[in-house]
TORKEMAR-224017 format. One line per 10 residues: number of its first residue (from 1); their letters; for each residue y, x, z of N, C-alpha, C. Coordinates in steps of 0.02 Angstrom, whole numbers, plus 50000, padded with zeros to 5 digits. Example, Ala and Ser with C-alpha at 12.3 -4.5 7.8 and 13.67 -1.06 7.14 Angstrom:
<pts>
1> as> 49716 50660 50390 49775 50615 50390 49835 50660 50390 ~ 49888 50642 50354 49947 50684 50357 50002 50645 50394
</pts>
This chain:
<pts>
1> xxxxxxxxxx> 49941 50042 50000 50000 50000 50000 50062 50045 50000 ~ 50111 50028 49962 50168 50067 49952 50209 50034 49998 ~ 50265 50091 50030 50318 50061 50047 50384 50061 50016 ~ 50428 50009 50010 50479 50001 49969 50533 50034 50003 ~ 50571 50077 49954 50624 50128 50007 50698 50085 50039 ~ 50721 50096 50083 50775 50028 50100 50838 50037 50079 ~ 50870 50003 50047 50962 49990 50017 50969 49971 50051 ~ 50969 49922 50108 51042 49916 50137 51022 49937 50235 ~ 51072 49966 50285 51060 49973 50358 51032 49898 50374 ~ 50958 49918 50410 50956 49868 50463 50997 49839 50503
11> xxxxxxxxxx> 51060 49877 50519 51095 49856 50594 51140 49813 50556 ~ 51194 49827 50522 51259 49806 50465 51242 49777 50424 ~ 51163 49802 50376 51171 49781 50313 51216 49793 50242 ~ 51266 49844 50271 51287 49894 50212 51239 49933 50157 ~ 51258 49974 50095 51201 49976 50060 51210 50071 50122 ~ 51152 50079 50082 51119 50155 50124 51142 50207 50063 ~ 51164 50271 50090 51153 50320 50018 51107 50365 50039 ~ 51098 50399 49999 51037 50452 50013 51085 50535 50023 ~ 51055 50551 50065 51100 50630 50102 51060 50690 50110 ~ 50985 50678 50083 50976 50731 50065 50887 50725 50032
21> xxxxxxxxxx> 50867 50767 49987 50812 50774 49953 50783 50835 49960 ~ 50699 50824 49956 50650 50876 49960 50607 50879 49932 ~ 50602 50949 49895 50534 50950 49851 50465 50980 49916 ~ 50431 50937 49892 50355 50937 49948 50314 51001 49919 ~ 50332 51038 49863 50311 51078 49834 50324 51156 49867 ~ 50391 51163 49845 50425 51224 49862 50451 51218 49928 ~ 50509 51171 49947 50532 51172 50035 50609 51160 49996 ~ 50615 51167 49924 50685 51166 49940 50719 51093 49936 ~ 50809 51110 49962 50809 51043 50006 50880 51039 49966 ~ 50913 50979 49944 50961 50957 49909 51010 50909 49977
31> xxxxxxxxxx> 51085 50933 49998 51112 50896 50031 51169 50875 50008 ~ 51181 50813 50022 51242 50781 50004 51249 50718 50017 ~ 51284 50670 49955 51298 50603 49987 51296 50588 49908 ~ 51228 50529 49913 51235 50490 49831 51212 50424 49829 ~ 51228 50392 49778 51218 50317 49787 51148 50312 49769 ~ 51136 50254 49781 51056 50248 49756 51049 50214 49670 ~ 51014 50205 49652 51029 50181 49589 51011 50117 49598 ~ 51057 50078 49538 51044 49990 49516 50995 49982 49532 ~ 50942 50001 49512 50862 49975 49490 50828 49968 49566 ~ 50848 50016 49626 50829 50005 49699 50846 49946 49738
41> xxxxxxxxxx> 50927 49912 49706 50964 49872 49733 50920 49785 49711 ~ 50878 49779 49661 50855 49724 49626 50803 49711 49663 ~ 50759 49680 49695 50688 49648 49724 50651 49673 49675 ~ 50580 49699 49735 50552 49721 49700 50497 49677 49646 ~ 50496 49625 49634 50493 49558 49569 50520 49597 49535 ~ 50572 49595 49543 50615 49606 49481 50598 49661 49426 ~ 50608 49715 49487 50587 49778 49455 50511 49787 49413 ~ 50453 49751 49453 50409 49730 49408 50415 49697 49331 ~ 50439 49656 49340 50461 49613 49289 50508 49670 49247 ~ 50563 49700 49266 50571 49751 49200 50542 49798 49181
51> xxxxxxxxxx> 50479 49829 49225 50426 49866 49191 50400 49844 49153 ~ 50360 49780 49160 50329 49745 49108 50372 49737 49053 ~ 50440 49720 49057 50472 49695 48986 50489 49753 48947 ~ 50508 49818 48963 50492 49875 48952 50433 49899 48903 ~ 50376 49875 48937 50293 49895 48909 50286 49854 48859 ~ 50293 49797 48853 50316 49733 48800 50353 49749 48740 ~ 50410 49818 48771 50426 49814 48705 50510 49768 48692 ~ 50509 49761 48718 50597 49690 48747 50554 49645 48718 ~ 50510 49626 48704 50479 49561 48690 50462 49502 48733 ~ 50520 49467 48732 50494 49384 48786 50444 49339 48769
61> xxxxxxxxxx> 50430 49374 48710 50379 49332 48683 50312 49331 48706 ~ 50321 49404 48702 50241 49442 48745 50247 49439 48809 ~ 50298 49438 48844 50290 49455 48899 50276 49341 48931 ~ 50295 49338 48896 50265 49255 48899 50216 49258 48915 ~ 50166 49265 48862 50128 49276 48846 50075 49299 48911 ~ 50093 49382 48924 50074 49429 48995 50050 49376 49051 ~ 50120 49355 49043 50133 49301 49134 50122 49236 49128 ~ 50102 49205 49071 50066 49150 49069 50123 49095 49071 ~ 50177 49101 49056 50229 49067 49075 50246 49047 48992 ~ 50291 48999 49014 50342 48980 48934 50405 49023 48919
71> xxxxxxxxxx> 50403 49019 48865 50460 49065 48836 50527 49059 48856 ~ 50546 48987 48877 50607 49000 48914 50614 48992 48989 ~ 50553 49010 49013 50556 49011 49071 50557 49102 49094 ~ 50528 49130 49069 50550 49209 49038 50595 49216 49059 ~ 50639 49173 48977 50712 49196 48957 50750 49193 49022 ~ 50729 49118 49060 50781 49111 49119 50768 49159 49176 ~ 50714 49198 49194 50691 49255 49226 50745 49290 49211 ~ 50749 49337 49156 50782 49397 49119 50870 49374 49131 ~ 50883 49300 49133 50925 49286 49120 50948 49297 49222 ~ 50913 49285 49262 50952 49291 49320 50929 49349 49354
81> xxxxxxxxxx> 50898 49382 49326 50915 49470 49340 50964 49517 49312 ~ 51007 49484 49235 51036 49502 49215 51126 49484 49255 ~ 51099 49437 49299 51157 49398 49357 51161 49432 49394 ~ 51124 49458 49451 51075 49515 49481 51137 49567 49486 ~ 51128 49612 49401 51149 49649 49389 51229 49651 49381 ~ 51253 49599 49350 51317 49604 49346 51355 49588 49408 ~ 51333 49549 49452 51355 49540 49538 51344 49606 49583 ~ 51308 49652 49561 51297 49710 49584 51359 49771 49545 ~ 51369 49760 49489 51417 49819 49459 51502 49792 49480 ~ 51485 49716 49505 51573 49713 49506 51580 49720 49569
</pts>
């Protein structure tokens, strides 16, 4: 079972940035202050769902298809992650 990494503080609920990285390989260690990317900020549905549409090919057709669903029920999927996204950039 994977665990999903966290965007926003438990306590506040502000988003989280990341302050520092490590390669498990070598030891070396990256510090600073950076945002996390879009794609962390979306449920992880979501993010499923744009792997698949991805592997598909941008095809709603197939990906219909995949998920057993109707084609504009898809569309309206794609269509409120694409909400998602633009409530997140403004």
């Amino acid at each position: 079972m994977s665990v999903t990494l966290p965007v926003t503080c438990p306590a506040c609920r502000t988003q989280l940035k990341v302050r520092s990285l490590r390669c498990e390989t070598c030891g070396t260690e990256i510090h600073g202050e950076y945002d996390l990317p879009l794609w962390m900020h979306l449920p992880e549905e979501d993010r499923r769902f744009i792997l698949q549409f991805v592997k598909n090919s941008g095809s709603l057709k197939d990906m219909a298809r995949h998920m057993g669903l109707s084609y504009p029920t898809v569309r309206n999927l794609l269509n409120e992650i694409i909400i998602k996204i633009n409530e997140y950039e403004n």
